[in-house]
N, C-alpha and C positions, 0 to 999 in steps of 0.2 A: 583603389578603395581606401586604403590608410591616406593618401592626400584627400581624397573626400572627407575625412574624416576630421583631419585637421582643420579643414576650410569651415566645415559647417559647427566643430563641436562635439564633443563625446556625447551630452545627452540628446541634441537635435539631430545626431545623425544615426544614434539608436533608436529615437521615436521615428521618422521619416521610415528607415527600415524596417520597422516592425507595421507602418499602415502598409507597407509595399506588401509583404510576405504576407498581409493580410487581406488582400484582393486578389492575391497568386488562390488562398487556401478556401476564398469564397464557395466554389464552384464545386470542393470536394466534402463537405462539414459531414459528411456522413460515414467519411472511409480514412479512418485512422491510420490508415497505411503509408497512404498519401497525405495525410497532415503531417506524419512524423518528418515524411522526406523535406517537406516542405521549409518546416519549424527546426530540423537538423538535430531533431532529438535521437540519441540511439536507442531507443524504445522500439526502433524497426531499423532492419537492417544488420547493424552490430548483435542483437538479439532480436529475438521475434515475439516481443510482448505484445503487440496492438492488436496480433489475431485473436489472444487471447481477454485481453481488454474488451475488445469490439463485441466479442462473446456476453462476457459480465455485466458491462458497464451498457449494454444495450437499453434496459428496461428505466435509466436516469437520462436516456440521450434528452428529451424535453420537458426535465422538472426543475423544478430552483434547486438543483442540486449543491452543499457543501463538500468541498473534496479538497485535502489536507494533504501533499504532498512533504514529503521531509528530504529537501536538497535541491536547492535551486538550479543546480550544475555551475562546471565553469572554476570550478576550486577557488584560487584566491585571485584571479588574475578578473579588474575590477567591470572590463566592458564583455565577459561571457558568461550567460546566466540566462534562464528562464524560458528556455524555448518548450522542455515541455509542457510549464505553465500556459503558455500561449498555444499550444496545439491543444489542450484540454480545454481552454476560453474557447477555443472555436469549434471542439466538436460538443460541448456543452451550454447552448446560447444562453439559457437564464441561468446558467451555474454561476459560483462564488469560489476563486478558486485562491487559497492559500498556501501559503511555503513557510519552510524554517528550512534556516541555511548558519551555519558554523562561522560564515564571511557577511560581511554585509554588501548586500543584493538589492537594496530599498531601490536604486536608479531602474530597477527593471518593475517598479510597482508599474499599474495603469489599471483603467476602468475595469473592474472585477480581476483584481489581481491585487494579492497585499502578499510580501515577505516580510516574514522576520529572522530579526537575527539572535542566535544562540546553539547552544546544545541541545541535542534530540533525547538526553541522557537528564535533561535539567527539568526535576518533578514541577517545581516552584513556577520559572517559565512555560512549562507547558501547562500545567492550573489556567495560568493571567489568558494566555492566548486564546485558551478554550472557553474560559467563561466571556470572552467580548467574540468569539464568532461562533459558540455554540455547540451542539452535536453534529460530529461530520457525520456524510451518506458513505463518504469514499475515505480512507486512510491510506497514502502511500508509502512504505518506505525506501525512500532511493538517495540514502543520504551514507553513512560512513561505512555501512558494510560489515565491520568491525562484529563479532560475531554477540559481544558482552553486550554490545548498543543496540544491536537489532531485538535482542532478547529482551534487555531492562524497558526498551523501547514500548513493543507491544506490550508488557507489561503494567505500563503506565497507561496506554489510550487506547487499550480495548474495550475498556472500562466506557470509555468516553464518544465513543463507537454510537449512532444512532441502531438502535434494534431493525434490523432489517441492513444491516450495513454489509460492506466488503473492507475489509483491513488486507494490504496487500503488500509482502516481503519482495523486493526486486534483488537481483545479485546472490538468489541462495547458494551460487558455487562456492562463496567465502568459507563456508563451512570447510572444505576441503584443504583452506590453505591457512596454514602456520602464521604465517605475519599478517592473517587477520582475526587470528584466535581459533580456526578451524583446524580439521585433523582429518589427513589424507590415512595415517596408518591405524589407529583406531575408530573403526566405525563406528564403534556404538558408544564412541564421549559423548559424553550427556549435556554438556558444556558446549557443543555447535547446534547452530541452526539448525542444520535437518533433524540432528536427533533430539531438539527442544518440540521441534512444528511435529515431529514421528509421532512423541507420546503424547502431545495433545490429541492423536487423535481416540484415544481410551475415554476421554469424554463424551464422545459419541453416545460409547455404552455405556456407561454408569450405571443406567438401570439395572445393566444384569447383573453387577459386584453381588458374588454371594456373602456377601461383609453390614451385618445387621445395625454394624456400629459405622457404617461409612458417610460420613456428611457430604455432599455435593457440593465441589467448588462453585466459583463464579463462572469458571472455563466449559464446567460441567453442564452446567444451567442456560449457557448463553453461545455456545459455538453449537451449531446446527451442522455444518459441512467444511472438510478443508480437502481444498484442489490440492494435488503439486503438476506444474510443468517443471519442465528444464529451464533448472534456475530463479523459479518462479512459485509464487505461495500463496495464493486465496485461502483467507478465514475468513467463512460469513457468520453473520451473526443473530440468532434469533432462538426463540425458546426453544430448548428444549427439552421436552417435557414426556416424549413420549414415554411410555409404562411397558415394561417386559413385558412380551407375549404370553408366558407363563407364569404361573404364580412361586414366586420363589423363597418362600416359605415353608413348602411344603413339596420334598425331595422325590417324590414319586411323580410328581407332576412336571419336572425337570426331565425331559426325554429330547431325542433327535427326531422331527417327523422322519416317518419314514416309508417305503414305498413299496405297496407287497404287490408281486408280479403275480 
């Protein structure tokens, strides 16, 4: 393989490769299972994200779907990168699929596929990016892990979220380890991922705060539901708006149904 590689050229023998792996994954476009195997993404396998993807991400299988993945794979090392940009090109045929990668990845662009290069952390670059491909359907985050990044991260492009969207944390174990800013001994730091994604989920309720003076975030107004799997984060996004069952105003009206035998 590496004397092939010589012989033909770093970029003609990554394009030639990736039509090959791309007639291998014809046959399967429906079973992300089998795309990951295919495309050598650990999105299956090493973890079990595509069961739960194939779950989510079903009802975008045949729309012009945008979907913003953040980390191209492949760290710094210049010929490995973007495989599962390429398993999402294939199980999403009119989709538009983009990256941001910390390394430059451009050699892995091709027809609906564009990475950029920079910080997942950088307001300024991720504004430019967004304003020339728009509001995503999909948000990925599979890029540094770092517990400060994944945080500031979605903090920035939730906002930029199409309404009806999934924003998706990959690697939530980081939480748990020290040298990526997470915490095996304190559970309840407020400072890691799990316990950042935990207390968004009090947005749910907001309606019920019995707090006369409480204004409604953004998080409040616009997170409708968050999954967790193992290791793994669904935020979707869409109004919400629903009104307490009871009127909370008025203290005697505040009770627990309850059920007389």
């Amino acid at each position: 393989m590496g004397n092939l590689k010589k012989i033909l050229g770093r970029n003609l023998f990554i394009k030639l490769k990736n039509i090959y792996l791309g007639l291998l994954a014809v046959p399967f476009g429906n079973n992300l299972n089998k795309l990951a195997r295919i495309y050598k993404t650990d999105k299956w396998g090493k973890h079990n994200y595509t069961i739960h993807y194939s779950t989510h991400f079903r009802k975008y299988k045949f729309k012009r779907v945008v979907l913003f993945e953040i980390g191209a794979g492949g760290y710094h090392y210049p010929d490995i990168g973007g495989n599962s940009l390429r398993m999402w090109k294939r199980y999403f045929p009119f989709g538009r699929i983009y990256s941001l990668d910390i390394y430059d990845k451009s050699q892995f662009d091709e027809s609906r596929i564009k990475i950029f290069k920079g910080s997942q952390t950088d307001e300024v670059l991720l504004d430019n990016i967004f304003s020339s491909i728009g509001e995503p359907d999909i948000i990925i985050d599979d890029g540094s892990h770092i517990n400060d990044h994944v945080i500031r991260t979605f903090e920035i492009l939730f906002h930029k979220l199409k309404t009806g969207g999934i924003y998706v944390i990959e690697d939530a174990g980081t939480s748990y380890w020290p040298d990526y800013g997470g915490d095996s001994e304190d559970l309840s730091n407020p400072s890691t991922i799990m316990n950042y994604f935990k207390k968004l989920t009090d947005c749910l309720n907001h309606q019920e705060l019995l707090r006369s003076d409480y204004i409604p975030t953004y998080f409040d107004k616009n997170i409708c539901s968050i999954q967790f799997y193992h290791n793994l984060i669904f935020v979707f996004k869409g109004l919400n708006n629903e009104r307490s069952g009871v009127d909370l105003d008025n203290p005697e009206s505040i009770m627990v149904d309850q059920i007389y035998l």
